[in-house]
C-alpha positions in Angstrom: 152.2 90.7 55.8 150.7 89.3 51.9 147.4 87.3 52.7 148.0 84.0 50.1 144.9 83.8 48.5 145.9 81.4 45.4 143.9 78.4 46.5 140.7 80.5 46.8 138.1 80.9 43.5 138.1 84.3 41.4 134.5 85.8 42.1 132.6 87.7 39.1 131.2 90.9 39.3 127.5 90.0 40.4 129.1 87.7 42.8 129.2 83.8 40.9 132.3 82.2 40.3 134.4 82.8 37.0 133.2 79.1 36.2 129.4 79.9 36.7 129.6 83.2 35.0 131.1 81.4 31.6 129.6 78.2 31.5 128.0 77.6 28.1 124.5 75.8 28.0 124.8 74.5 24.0 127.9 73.4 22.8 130.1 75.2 20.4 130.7 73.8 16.7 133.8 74.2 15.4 134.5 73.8 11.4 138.5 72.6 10.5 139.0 73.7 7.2 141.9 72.0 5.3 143.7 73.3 1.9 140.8 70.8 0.2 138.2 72.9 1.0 139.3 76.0 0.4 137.5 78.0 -1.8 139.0 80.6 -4.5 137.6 83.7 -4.0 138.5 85.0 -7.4 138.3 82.8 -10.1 138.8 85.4 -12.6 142.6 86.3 -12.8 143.1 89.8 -13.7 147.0 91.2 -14.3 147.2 93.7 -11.5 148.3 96.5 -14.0 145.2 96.0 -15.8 143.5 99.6 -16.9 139.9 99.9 -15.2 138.6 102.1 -17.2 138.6 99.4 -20.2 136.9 97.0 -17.6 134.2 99.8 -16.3 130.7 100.4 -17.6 130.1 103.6 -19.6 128.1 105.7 -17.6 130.0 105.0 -14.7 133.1 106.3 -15.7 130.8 109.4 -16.8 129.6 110.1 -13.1 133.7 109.6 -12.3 134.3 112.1 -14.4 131.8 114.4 -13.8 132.7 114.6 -9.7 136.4 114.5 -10.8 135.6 117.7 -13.0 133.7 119.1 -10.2 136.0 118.7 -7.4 138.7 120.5 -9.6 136.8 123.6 -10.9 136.0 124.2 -7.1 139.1 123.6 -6.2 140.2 126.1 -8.6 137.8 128.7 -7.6 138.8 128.3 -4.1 142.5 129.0 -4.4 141.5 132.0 -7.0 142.4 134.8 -4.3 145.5 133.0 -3.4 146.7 132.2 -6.8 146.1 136.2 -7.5 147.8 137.2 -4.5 150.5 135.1 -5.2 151.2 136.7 -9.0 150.8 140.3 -7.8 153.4 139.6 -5.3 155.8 138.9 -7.8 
């Protein structure tokens, strides 16, 4: 037969009761923000299609550009035998 064991208090792992193991010596704060002090977090409203590039700073679109360039000339290089390959097979 199923022992009821409802009434009886849940015991935490080193051997305190759930309430024990939870209890809270300071008190918790709790802010309620409203919709009047919400803050905008971008002022500055920028049409989503905007181009970056008019927006970005000189020498970083450089660096861009430079890694872009780089990433495609290996890229390139890498798929040289394949590319090959693939026209001789033709």
């Amino acid at each position: 037969m199923v022992e009821n064991n409802i009434d009886q208090k849940i015991q935490a792992v080193v051997g305190e009761t759930i309430e024990e193991a939870i209890e809270n010596e300071e008190p918790i704060e709790i802010e309620i923000v409203t919709e009047e002090t919400l803050i905008e977090d971008s002022p500055i409203e920028k049409d989503f299609f905007d181009n970056l590039a008019e927006e970005m700073e000189e020498n970083e679109l450089g660096r861009i550009s430079s890694n872009l360039m780089g990433d495609y000339e290996n890229d390139r290089a890498s798929r040289e035998e394949w590319a090959s390959t693939y026209t001789q097979g033709l």
